[in-house]
mmCIF file as Biopython writes it, N, C-alpha, C and O atoms, coordinates in Angstrom:
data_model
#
loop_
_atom_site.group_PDB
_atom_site.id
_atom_site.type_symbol
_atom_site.label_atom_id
_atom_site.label_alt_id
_atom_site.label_comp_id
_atom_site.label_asym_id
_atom_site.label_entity_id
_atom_site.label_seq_id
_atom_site.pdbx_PDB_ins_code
_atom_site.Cartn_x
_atom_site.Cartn_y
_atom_site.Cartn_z
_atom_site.occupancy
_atom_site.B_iso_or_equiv
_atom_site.auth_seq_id
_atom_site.auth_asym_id
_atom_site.pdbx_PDB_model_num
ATOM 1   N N  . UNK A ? 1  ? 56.975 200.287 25.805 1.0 0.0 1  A 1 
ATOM 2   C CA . UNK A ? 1  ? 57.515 201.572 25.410 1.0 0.0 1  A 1 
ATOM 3   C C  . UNK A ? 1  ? 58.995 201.609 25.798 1.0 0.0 1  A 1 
ATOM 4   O O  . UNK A ? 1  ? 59.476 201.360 26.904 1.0 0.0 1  A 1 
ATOM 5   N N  . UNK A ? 2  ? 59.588 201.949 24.735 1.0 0.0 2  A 1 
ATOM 6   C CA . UNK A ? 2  ? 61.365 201.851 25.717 1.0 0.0 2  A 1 
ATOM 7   C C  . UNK A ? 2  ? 61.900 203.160 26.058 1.0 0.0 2  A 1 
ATOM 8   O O  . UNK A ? 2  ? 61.065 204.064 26.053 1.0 0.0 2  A 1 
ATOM 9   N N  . UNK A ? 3  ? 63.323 203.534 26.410 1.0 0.0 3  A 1 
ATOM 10  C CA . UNK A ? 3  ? 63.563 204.569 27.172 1.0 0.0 3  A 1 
ATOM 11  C C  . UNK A ? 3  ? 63.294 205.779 26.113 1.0 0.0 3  A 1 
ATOM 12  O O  . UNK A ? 3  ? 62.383 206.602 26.204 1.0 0.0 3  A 1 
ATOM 13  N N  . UNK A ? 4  ? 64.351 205.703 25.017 1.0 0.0 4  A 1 
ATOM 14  C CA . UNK A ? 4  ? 64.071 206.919 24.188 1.0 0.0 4  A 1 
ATOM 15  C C  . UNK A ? 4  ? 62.765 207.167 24.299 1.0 0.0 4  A 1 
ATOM 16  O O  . UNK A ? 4  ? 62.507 208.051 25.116 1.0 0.0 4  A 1 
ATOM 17  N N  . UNK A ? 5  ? 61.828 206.670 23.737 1.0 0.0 5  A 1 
ATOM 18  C CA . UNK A ? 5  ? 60.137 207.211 24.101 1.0 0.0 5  A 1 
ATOM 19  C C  . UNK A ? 5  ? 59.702 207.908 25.114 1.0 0.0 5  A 1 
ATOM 20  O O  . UNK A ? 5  ? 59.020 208.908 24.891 1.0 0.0 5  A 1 
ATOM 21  N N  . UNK A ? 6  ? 59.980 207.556 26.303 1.0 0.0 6  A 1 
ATOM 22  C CA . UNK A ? 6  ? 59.513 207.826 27.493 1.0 0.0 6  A 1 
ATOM 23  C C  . UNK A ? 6  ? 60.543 208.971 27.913 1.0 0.0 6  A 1 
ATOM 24  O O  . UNK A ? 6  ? 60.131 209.918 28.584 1.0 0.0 6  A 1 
ATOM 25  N N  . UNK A ? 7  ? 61.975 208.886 27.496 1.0 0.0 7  A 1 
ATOM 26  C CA . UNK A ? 7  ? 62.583 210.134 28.016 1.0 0.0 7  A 1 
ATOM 27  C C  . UNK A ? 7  ? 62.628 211.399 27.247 1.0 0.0 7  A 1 
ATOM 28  O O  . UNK A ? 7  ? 63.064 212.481 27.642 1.0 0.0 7  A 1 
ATOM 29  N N  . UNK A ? 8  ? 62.161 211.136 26.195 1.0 0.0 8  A 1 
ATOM 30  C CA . UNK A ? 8  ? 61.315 212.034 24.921 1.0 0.0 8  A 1 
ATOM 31  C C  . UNK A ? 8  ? 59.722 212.664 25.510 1.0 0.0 8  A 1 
ATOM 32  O O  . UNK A ? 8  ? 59.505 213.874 25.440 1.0 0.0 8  A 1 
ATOM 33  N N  . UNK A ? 9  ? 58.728 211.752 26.051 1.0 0.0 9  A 1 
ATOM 34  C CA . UNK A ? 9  ? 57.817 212.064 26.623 1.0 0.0 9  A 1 
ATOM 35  C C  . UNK A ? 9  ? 57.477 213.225 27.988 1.0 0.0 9  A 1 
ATOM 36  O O  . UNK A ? 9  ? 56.620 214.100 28.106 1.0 0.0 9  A 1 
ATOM 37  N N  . UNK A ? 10 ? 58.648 212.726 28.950 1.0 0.0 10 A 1 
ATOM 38  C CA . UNK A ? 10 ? 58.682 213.041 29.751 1.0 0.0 10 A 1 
ATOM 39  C C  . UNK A ? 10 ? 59.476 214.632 30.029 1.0 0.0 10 A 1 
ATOM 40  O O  . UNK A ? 10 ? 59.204 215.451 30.907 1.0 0.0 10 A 1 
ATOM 41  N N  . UNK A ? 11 ? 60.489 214.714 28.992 1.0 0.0 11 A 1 
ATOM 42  C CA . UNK A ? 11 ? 60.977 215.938 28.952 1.0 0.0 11 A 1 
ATOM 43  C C  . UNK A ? 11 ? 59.709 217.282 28.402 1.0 0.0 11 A 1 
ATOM 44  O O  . UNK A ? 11 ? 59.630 218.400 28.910 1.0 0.0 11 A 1 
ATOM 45  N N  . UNK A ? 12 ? 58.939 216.812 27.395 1.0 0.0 12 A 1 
ATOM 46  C CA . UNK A ? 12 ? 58.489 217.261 26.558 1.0 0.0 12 A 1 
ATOM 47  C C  . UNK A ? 12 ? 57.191 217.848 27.806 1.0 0.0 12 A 1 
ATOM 48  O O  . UNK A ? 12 ? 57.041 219.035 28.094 1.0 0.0 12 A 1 
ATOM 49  N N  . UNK A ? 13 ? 56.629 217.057 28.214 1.0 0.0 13 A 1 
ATOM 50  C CA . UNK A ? 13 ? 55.503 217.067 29.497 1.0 0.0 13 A 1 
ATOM 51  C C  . UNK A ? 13 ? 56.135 218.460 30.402 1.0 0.0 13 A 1 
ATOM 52  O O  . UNK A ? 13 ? 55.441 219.353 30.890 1.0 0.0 13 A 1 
ATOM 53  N N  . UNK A ? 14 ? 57.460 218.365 30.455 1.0 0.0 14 A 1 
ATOM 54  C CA . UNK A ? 14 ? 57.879 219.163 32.049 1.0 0.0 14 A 1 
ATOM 55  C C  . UNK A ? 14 ? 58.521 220.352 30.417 1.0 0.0 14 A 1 
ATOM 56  O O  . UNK A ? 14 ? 59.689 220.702 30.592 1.0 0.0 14 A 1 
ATOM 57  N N  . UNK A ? 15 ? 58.041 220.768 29.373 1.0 0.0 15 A 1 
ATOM 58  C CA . UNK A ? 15 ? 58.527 221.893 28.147 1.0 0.0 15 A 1 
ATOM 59  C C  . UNK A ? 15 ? 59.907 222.571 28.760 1.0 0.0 15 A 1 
ATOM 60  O O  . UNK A ? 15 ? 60.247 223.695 29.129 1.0 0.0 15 A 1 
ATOM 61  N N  . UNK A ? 16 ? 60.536 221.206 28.657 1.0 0.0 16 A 1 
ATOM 62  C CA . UNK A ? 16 ? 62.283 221.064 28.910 1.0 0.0 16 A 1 
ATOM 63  C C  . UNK A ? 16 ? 63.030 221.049 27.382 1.0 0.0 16 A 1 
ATOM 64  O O  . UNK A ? 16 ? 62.404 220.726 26.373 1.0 0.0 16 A 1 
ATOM 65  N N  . UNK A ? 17 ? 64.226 221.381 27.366 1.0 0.0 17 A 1 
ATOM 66  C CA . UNK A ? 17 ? 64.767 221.263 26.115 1.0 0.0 17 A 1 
ATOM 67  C C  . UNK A ? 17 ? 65.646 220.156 26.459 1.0 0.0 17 A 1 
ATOM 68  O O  . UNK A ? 17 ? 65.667 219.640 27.576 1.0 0.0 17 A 1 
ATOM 69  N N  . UNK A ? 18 ? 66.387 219.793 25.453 1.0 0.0 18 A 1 
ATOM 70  C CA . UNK A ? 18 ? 67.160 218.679 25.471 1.0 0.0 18 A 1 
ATOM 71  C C  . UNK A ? 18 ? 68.689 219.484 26.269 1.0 0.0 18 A 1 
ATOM 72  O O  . UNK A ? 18 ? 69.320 218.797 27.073 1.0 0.0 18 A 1 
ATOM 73  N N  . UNK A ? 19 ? 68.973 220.347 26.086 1.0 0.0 19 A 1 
ATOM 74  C CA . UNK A ? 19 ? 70.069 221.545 26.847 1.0 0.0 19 A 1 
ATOM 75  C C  . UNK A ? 19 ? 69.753 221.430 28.454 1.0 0.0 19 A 1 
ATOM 76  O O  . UNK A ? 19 ? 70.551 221.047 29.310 1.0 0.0 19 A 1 
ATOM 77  N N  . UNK A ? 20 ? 68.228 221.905 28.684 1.0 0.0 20 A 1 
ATOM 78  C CA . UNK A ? 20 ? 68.186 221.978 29.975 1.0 0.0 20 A 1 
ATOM 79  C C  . UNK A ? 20 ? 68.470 220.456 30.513 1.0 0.0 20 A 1 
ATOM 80  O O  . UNK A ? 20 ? 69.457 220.318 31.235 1.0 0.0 20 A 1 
ATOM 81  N N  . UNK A ? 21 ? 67.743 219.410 30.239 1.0 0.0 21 A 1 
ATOM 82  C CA . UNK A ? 21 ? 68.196 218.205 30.636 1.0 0.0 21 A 1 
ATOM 83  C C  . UNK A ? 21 ? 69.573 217.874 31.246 1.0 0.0 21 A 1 
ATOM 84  O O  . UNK A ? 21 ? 69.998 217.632 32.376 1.0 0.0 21 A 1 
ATOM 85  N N  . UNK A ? 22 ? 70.269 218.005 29.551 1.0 0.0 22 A 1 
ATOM 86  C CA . UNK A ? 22 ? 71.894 218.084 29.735 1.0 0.0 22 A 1 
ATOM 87  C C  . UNK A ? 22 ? 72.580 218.344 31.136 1.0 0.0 22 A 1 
ATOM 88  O O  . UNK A ? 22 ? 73.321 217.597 31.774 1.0 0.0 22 A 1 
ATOM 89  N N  . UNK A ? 23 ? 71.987 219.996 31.523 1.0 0.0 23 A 1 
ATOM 90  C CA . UNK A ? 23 ? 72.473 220.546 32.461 1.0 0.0 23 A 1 
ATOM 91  C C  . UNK A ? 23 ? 72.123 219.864 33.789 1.0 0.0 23 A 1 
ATOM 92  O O  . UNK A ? 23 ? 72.938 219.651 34.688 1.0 0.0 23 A 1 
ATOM 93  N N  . UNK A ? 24 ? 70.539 219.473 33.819 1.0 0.0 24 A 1 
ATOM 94  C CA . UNK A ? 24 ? 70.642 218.517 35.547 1.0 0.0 24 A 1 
ATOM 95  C C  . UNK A ? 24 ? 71.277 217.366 35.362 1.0 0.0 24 A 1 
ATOM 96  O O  . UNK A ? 24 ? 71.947 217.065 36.350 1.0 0.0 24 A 1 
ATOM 97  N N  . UNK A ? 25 ? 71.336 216.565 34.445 1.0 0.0 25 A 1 
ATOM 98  C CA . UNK A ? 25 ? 72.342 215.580 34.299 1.0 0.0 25 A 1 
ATOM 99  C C  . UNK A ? 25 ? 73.532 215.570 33.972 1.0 0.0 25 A 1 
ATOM 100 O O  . UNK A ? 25 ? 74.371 214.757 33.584 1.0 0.0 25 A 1 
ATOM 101 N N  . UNK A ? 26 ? 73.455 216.594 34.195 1.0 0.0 26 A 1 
ATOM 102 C CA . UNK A ? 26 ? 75.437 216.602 34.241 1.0 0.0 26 A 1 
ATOM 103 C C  . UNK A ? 26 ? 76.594 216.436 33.105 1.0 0.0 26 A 1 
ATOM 104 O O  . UNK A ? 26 ? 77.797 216.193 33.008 1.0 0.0 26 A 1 
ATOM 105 N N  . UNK A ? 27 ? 75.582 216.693 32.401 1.0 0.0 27 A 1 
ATOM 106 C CA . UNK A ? 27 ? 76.040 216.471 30.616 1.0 0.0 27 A 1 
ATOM 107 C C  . UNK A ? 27 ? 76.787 217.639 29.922 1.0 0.0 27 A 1 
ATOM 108 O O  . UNK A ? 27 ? 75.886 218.444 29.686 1.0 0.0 27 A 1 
ATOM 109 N N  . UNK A ? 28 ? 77.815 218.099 29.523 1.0 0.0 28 A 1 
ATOM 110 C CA . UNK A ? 28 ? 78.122 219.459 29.357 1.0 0.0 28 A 1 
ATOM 111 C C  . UNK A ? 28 ? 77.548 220.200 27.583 1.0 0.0 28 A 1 
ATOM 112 O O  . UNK A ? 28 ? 77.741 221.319 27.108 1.0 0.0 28 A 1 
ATOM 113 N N  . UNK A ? 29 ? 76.918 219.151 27.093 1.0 0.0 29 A 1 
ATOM 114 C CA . UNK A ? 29 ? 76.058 218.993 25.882 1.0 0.0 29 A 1 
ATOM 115 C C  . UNK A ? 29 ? 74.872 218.438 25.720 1.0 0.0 29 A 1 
ATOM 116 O O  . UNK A ? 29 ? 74.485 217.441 26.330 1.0 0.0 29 A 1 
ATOM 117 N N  . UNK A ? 30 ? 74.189 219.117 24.814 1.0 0.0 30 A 1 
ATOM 118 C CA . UNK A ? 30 ? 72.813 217.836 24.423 1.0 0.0 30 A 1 
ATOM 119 C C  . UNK A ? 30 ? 72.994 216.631 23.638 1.0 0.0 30 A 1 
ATOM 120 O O  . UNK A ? 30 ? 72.240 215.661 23.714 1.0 0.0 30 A 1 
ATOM 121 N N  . UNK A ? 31 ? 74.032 216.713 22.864 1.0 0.0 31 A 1 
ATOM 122 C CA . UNK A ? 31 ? 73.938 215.760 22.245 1.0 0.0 31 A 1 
ATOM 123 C C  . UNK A ? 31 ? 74.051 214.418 22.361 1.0 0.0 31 A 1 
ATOM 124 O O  . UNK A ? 31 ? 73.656 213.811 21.365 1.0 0.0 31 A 1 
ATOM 125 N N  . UNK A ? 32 ? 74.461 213.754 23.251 1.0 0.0 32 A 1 
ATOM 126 C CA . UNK A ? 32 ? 74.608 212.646 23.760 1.0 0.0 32 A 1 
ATOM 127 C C  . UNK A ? 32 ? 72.911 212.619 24.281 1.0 0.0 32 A 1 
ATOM 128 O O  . UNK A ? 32 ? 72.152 211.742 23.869 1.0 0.0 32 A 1 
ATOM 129 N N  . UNK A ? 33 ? 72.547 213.495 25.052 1.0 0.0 33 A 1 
ATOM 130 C CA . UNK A ? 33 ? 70.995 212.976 24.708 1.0 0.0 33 A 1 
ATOM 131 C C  . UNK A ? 33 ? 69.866 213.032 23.707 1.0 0.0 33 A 1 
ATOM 132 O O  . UNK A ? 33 ? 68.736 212.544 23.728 1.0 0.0 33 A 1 
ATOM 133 N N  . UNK A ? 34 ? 70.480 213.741 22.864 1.0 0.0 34 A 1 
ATOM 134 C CA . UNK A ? 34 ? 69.559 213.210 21.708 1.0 0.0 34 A 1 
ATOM 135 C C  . UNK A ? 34 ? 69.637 211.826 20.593 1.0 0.0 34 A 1 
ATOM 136 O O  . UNK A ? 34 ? 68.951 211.406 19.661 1.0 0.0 34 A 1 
ATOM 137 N N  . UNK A ? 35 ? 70.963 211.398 21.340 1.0 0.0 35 A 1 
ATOM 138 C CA . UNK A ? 35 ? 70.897 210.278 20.664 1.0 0.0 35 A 1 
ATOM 139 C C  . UNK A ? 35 ? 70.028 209.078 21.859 1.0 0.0 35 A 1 
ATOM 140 O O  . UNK A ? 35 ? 69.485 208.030 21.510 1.0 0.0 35 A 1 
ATOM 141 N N  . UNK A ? 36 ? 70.083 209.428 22.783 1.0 0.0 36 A 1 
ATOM 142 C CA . UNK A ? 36 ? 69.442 208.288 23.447 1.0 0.0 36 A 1 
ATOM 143 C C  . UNK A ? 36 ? 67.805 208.626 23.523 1.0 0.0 36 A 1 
ATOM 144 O O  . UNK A ? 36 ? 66.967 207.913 24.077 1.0 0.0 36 A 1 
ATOM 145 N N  . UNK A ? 37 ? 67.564 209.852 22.851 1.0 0.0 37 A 1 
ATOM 146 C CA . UNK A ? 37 ? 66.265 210.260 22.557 1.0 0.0 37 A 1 
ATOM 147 C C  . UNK A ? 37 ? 65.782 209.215 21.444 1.0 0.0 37 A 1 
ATOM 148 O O  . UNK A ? 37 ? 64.780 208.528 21.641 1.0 0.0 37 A 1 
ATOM 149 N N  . UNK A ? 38 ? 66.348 209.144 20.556 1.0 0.0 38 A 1 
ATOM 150 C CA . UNK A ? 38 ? 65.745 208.722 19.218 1.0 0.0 38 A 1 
ATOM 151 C C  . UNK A ? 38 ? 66.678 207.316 19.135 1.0 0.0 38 A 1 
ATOM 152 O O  . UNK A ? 38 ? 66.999 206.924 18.013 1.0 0.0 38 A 1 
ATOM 153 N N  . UNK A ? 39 ? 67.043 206.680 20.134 1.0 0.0 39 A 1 
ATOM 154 C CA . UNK A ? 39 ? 67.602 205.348 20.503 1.0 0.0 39 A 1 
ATOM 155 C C  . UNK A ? 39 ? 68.957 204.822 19.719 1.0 0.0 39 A 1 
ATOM 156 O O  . UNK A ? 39 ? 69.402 203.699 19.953 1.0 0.0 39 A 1 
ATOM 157 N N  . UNK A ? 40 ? 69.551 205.673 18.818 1.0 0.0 40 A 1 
ATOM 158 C CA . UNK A ? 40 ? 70.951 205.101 18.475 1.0 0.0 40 A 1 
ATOM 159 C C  . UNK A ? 40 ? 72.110 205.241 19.701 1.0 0.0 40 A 1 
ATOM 160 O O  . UNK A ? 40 ? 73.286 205.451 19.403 1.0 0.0 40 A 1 
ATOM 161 N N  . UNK A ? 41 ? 71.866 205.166 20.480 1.0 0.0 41 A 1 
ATOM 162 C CA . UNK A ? 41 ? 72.736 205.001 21.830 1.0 0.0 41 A 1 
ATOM 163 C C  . UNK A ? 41 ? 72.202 205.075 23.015 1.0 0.0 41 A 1 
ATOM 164 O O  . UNK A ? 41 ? 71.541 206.045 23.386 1.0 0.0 41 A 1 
ATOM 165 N N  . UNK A ? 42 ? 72.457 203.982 23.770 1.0 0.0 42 A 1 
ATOM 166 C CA . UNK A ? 42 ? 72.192 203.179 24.766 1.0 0.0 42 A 1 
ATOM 167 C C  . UNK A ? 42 ? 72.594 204.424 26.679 1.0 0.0 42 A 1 
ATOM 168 O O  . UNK A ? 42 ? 73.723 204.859 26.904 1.0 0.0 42 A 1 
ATOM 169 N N  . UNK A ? 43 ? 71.706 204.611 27.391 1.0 0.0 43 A 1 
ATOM 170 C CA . UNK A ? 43 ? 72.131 205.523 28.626 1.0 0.0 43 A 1 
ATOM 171 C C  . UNK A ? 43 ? 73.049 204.434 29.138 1.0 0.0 43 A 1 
ATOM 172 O O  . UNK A ? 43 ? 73.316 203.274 28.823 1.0 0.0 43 A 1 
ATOM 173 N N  . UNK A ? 44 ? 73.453 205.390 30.154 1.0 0.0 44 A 1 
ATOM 174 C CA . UNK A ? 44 ? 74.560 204.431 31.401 1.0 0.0 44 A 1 
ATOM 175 C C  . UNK A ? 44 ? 73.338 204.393 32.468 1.0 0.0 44 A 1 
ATOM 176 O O  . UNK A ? 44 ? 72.370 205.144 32.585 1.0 0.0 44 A 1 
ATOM 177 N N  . UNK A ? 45 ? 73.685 203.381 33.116 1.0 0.0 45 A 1 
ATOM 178 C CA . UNK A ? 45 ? 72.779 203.554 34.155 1.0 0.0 45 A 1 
ATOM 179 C C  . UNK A ? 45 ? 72.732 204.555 35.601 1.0 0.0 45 A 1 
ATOM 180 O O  . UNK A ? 45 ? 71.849 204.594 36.457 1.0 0.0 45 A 1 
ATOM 181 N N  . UNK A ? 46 ? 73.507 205.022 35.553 1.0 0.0 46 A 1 
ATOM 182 C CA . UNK A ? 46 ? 73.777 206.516 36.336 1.0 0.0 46 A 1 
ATOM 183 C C  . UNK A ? 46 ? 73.198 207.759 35.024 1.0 0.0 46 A 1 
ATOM 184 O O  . UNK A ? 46 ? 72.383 208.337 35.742 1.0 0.0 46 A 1 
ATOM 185 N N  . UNK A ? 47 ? 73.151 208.099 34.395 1.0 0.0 47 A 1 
ATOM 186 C CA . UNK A ? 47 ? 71.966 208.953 33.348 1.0 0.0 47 A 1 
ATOM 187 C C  . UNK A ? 47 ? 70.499 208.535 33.374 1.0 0.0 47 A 1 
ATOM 188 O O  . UNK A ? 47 ? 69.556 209.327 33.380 1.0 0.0 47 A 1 
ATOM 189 N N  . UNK A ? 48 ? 70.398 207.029 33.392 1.0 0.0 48 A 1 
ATOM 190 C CA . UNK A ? 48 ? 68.831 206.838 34.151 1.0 0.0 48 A 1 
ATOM 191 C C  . UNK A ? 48 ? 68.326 207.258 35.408 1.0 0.0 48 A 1 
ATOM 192 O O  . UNK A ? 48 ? 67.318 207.919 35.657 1.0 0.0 48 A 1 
ATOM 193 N N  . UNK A ? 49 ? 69.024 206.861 36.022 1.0 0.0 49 A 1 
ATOM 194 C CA . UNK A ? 49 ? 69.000 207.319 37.390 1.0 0.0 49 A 1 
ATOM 195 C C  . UNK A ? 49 ? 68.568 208.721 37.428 1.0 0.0 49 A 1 
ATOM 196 O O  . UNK A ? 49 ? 67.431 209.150 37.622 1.0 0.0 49 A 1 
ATOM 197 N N  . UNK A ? 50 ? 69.924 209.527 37.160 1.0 0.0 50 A 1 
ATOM 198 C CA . UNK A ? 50 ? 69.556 210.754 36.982 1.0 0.0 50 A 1 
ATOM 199 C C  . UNK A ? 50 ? 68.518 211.640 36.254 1.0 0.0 50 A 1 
ATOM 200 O O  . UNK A ? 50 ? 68.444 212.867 36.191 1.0 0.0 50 A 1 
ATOM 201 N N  . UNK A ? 51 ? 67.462 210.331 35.535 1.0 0.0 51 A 1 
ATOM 202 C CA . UNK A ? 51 ? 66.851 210.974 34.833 1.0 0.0 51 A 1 
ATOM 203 C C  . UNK A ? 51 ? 65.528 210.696 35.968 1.0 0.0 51 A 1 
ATOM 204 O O  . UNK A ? 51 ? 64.782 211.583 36.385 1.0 0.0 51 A 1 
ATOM 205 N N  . UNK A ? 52 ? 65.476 209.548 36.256 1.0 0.0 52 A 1 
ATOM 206 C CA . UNK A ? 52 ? 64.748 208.928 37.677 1.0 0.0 52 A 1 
ATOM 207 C C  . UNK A ? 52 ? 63.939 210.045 38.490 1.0 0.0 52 A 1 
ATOM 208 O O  . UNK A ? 52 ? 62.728 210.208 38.639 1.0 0.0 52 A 1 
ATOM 209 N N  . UNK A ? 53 ? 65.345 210.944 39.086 1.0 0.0 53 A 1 
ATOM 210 C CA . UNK A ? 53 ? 65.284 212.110 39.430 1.0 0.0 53 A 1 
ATOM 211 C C  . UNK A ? 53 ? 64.630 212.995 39.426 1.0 0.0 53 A 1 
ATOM 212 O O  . UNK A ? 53 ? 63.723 213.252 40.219 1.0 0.0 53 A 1 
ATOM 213 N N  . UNK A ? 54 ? 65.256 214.044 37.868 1.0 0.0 54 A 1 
ATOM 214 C CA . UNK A ? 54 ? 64.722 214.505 37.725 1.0 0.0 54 A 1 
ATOM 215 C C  . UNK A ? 54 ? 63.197 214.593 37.409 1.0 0.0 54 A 1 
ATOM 216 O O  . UNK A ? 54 ? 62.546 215.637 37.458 1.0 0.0 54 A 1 
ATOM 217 N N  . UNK A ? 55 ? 62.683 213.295 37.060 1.0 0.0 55 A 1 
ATOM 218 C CA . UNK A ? 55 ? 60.979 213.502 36.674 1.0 0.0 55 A 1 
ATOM 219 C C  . UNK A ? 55 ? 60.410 212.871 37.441 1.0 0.0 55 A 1 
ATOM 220 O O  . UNK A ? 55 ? 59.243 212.546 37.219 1.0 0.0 55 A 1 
ATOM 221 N N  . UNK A ? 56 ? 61.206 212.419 38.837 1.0 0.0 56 A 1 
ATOM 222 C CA . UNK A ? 56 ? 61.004 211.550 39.988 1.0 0.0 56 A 1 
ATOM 223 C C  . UNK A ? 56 ? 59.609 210.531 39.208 1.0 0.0 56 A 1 
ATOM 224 O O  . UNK A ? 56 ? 58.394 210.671 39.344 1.0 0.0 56 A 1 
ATOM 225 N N  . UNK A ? 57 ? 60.309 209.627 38.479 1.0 0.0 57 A 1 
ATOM 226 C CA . UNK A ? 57 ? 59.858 208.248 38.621 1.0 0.0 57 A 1 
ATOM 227 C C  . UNK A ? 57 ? 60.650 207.273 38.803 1.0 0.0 57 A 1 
ATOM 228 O O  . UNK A ? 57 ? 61.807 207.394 39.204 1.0 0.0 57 A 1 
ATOM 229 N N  . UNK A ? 58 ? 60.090 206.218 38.521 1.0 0.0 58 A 1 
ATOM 230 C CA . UNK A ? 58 ? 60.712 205.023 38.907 1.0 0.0 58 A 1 
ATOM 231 C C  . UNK A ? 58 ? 61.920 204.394 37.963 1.0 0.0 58 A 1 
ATOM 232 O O  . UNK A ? 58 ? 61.766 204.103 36.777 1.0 0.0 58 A 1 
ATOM 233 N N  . UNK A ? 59 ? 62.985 204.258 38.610 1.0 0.0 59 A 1 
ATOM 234 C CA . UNK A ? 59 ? 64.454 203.574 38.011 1.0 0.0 59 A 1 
ATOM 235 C C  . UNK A ? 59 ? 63.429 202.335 37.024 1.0 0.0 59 A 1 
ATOM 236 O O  . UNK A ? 59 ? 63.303 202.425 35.803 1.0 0.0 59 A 1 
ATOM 237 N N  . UNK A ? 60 ? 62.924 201.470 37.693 1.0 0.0 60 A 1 
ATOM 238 C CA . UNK A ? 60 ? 61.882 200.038 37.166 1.0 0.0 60 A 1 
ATOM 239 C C  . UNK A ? 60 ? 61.195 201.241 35.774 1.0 0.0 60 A 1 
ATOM 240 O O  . UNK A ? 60 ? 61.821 201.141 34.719 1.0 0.0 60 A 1 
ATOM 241 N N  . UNK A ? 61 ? 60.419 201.926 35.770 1.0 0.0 61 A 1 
ATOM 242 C CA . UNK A ? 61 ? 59.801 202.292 34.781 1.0 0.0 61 A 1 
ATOM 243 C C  . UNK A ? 61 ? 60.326 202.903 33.446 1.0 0.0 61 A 1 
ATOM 244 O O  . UNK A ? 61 ? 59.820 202.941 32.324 1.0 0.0 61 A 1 
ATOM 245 N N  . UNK A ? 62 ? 61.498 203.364 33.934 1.0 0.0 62 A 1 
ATOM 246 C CA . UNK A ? 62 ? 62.075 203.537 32.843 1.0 0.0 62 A 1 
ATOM 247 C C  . UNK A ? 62 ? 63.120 202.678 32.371 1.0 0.0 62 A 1 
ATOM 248 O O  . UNK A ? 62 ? 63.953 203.223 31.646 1.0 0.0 62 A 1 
ATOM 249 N N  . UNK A ? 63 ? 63.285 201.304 32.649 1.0 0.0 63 A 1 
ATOM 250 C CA . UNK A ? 63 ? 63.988 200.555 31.794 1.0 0.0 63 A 1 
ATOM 251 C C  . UNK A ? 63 ? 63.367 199.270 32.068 1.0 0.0 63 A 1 
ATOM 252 O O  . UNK A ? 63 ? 63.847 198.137 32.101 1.0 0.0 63 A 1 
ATOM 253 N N  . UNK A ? 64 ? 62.231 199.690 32.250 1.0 0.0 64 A 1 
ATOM 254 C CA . UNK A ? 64 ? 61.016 198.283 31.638 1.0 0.0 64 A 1 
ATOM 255 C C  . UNK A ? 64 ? 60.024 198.711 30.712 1.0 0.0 64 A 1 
ATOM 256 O O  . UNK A ? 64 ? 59.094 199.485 30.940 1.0 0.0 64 A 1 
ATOM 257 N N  . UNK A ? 65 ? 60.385 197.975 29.351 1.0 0.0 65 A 1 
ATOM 258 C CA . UNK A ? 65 ? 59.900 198.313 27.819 1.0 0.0 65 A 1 
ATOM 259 C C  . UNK A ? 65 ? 58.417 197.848 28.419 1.0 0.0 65 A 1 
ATOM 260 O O  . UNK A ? 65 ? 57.584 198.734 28.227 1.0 0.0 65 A 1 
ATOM 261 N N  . UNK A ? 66 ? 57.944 196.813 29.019 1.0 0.0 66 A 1 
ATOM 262 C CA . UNK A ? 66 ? 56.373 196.324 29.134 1.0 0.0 66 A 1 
ATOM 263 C C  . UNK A ? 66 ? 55.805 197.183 30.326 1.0 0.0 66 A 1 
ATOM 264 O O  . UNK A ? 66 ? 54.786 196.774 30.883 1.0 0.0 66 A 1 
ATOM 265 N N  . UNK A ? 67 ? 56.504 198.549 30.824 1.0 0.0 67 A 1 
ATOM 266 C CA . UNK A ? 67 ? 55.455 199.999 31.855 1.0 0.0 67 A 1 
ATOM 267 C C  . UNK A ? 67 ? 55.654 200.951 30.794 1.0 0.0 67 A 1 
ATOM 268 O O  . UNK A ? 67 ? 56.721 201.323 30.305 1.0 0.0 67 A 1 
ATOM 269 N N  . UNK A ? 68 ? 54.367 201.327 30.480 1.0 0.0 68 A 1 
ATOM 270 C CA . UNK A ? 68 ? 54.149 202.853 29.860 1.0 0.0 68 A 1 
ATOM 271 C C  . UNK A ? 68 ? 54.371 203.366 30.887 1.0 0.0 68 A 1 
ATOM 272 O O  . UNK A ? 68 ? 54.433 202.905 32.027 1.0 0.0 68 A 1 
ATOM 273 N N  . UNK A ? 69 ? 54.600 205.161 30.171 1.0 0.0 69 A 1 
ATOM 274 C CA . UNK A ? 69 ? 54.164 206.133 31.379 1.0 0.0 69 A 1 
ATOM 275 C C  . UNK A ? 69 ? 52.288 206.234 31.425 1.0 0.0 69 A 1 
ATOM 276 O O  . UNK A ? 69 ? 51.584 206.149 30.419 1.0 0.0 69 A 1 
ATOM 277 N N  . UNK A ? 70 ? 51.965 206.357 32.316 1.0 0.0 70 A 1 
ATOM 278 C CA . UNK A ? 70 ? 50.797 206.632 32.640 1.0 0.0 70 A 1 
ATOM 279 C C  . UNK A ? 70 ? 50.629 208.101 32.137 1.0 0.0 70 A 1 
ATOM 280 O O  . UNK A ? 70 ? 51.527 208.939 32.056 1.0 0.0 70 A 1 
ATOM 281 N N  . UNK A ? 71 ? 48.878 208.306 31.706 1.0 0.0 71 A 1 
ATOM 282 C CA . UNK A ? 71 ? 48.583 210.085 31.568 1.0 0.0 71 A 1 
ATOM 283 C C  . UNK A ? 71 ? 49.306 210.743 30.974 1.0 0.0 71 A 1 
ATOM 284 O O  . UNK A ? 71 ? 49.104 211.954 30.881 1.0 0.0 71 A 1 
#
């Protein structure tokens, strides 16, 4: 599963908008994450992180295509 999927999943689980995201990550827009939603652009690895964070999982799980999210 790769990131867009899972950071699509995971927002959706915690009935986050792509705005609220924005805002804990420090983004002053959504749009830059909706492109890494639907994968035409690549996160930095400080936006993973921060995404890490917020849904406190693992840095490893979300930028390893061979770990689903679980449940």
């Amino acid at each position: 599963m790769k990131f867009s999927e899972k950071l699509r999943i995971l927002r959706e689980r915690r009935g986050m908008t792509l705005k609220e995201l924005a805002e804990l990550t420090g983004y002053a827009t959504h749009s830059p994450l909706s492109l890494f939603e639907t994968g035409k652009r690549k996160p930095t690895l400080d936006f993973v992180y921060k995404v890490a964070e917020v849904f406190e999982v693992s840095f490893d799980l979300l930028l390893n295509d061979d770990l689903d999210l679980e449940g």
